[in-house]
BAFI-3210 file (N, C-alpha, C; in Angstrom, 3 decimals, decimal comma, padded with zeros to 6 digits):
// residues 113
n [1|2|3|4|5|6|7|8|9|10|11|12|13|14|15|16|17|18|19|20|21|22|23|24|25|26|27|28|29|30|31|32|33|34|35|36|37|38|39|40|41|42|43|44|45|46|47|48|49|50|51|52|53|54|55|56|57|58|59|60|61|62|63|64|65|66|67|68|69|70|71|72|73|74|75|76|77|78|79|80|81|82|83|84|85|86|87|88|89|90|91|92|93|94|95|96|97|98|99|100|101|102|103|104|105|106|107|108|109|110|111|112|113]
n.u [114,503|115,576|116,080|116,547|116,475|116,887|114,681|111,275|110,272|112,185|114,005|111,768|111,958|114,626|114,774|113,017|114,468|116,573|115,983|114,399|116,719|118,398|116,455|116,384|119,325|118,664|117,436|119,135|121,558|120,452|118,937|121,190|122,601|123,882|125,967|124,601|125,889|127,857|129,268|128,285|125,929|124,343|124,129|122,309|120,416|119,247|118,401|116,628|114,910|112,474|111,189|110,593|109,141|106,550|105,243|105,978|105,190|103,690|104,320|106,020|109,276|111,405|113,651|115,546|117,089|119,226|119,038|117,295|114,316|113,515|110,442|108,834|110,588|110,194|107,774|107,375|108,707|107,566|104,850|105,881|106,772|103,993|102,438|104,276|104,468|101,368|101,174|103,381|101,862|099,249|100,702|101,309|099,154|097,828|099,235|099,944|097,459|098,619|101,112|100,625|099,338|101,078|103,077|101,685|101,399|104,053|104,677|103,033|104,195|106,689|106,170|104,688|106,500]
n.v [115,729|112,864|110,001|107,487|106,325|104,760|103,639|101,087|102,227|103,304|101,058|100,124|102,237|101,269|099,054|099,214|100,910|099,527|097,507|098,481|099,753|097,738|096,573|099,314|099,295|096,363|097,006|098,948|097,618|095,201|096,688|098,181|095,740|093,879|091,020|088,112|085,811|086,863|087,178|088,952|089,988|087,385|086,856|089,777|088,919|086,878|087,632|089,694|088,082|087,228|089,239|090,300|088,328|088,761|090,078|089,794|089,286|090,832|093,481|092,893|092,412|095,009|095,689|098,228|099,806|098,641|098,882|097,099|097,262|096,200|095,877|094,265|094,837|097,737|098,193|096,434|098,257|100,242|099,455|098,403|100,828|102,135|100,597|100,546|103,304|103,520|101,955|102,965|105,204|104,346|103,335|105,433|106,784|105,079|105,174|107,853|108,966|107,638|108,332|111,104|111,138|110,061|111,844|114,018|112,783|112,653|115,300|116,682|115,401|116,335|118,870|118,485|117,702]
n.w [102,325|103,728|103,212|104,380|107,189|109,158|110,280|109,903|108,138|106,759|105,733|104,200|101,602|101,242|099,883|097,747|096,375|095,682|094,157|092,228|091,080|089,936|088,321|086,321|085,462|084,312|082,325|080,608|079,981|078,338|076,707|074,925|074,250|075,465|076,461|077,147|078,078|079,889|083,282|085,169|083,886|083,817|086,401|087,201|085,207|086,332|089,408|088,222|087,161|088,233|088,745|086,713|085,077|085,732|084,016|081,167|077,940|077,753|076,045|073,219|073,069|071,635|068,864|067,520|065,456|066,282|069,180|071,811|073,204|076,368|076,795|078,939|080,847|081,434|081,863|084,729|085,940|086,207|087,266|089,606|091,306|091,196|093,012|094,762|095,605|096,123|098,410|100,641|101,309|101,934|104,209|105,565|106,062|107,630|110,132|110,585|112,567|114,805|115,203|115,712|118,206|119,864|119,498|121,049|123,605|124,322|124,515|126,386|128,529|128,565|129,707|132,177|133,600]
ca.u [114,073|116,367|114,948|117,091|117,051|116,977|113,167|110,980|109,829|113,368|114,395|111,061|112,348|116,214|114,585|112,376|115,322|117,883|115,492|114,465|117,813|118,439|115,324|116,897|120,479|118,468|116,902|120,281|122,083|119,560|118,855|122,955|122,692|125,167|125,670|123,654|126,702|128,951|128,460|127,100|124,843|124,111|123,471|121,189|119,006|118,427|117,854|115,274|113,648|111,157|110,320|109,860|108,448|104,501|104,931|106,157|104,485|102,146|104,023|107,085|111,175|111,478|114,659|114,996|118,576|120,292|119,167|116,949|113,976|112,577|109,009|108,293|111,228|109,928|106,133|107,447|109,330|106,253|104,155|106,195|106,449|102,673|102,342|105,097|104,098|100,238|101,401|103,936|100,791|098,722|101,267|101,504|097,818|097,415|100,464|100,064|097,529|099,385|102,304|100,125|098,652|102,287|103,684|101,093|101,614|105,403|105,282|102,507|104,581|107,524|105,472|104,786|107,746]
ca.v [114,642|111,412|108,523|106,282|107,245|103,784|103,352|100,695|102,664|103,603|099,682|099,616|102,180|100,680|097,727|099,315|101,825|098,142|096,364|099,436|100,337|096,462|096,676|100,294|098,185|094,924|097,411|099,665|096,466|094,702|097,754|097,953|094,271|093,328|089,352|087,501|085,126|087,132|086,467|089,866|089,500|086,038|087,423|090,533|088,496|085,717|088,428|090,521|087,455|086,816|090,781|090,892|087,535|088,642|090,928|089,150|088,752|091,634|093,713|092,314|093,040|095,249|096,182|099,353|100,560|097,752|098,909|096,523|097,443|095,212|096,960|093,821|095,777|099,149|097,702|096,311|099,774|101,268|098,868|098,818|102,448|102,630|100,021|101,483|104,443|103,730|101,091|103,733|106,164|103,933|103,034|106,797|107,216|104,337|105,413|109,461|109,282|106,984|109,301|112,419|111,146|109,872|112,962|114,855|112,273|112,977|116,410|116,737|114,920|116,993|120,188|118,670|117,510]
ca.w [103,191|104,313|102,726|104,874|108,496|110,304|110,625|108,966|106,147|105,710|105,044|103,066|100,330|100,858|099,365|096,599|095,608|095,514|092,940|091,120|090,402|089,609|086,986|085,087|085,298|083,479|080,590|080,033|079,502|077,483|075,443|074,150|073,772|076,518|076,462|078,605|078,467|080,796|084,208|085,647|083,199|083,909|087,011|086,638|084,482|087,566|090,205|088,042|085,976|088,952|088,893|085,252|084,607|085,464|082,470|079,909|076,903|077,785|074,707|072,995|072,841|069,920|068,576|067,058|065,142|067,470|070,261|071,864|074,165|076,686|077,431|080,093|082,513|081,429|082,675|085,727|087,005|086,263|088,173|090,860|091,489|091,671|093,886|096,250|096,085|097,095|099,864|101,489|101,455|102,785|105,458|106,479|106,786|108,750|110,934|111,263|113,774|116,012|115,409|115,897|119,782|120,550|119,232|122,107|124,585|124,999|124,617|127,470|129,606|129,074|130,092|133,440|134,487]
c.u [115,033|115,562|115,173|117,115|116,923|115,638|112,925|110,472|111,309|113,984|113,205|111,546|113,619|115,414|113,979|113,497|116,259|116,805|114,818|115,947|118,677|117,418|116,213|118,544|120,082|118,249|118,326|120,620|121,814|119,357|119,839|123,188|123,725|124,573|125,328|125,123|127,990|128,222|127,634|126,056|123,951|123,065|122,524|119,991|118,533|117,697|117,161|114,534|112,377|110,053|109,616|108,514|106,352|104,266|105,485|104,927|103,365|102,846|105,751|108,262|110,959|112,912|115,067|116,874|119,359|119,957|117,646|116,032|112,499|111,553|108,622|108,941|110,591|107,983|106,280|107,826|107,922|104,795|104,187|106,261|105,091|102,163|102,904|104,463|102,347|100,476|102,201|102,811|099,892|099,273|101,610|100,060|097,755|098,287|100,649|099,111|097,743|100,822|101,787|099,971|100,075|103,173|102,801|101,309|102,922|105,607|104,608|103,435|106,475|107,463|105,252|105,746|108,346]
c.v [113,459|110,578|107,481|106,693|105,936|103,148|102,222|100,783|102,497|102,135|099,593|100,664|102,283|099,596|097,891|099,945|100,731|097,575|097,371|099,568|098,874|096,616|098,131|099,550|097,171|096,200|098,126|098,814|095,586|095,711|097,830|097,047|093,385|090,933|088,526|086,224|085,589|087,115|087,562|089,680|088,818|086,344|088,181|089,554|087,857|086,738|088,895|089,669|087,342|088,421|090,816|089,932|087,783|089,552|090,883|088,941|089,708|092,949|093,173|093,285|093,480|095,929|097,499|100,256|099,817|097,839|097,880|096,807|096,688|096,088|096,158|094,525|097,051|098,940|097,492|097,120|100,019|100,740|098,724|100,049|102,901|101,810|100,430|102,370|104,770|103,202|102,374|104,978|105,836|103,719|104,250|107,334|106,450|105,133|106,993|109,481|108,641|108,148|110,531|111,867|110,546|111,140|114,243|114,231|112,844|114,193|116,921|116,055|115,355|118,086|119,724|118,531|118,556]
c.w [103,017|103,994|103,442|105,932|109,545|110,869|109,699|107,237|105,628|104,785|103,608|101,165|100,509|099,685|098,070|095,278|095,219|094,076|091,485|090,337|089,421|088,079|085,841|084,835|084,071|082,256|080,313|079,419|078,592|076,476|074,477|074,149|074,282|076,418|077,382|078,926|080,057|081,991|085,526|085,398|083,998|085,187|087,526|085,797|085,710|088,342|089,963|087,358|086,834|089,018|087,430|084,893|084,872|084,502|081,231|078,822|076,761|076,350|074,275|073,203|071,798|070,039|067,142|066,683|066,241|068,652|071,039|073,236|075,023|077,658|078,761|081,263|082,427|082,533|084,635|086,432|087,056|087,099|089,230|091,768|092,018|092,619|095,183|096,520|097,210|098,541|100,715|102,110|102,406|104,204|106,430|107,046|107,341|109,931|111,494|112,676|115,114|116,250|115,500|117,947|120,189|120,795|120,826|123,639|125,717|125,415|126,123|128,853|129,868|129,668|132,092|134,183|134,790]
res [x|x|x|x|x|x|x|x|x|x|x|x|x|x|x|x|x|x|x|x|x|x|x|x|x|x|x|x|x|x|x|x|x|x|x|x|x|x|x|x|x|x|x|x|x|x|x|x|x|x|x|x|x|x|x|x|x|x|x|x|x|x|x|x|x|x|x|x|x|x|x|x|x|x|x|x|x|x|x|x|x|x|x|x|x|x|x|x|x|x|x|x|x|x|x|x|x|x|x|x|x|x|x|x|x|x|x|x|x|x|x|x|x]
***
């Protein structure tokens, strides 16, 4: 299946698959202890602090043989994900049987012609 095919869903997971992949980006980086000084960095942190920030503090940064893992991004993939995933669900059951009686409409009206 084409995840991207020019439709609105398709923008809706362009947009989930752009900030997901943004969020596993912030923890890689953060995990191998990349310096928030450089200015990707710098970057990545701004763009995902507003995603992470409603799960802060819910269990700490622990660092573990250097490697350093921030559970608030691991929370927020995982929050987001289930959120997407029900909303896109929901947006197909609302939406199949408009696309079921359109889907009969057209075809009926290629039969008579």
């Amino acid at each position: 299946m084409n995840r991207y095919t020019g439709t609105p869903v398709s923008f809706l997971n362009l947009v989930f698959d752009a900030a997901a992949t943004l969020l596993v980006l912030r923890f890689v980086f953060v995990l191998f202890g990349a310096s928030t000084s450089n200015v990707f960095m710098e970057y990545l942190l701004t763009v995902t602090g507003p995603m992470v920030s409603p799960f802060a503090g819910i269990f700490p940064t622990v660092t573990i043989a250097g490697l350093s893992v921030e559970w608030p991004t691991l929370v927020a993939l995982f929050v987001y994900e289930v959120v997407f995933t029900f909303f896109m669900r929901l947006l197909y059951a609302i939406a199949a049987p408009w696309s079921d009686e359109t889907e009969k409409t057209h075809t009926s009206h290629h039969r008579h012609a």
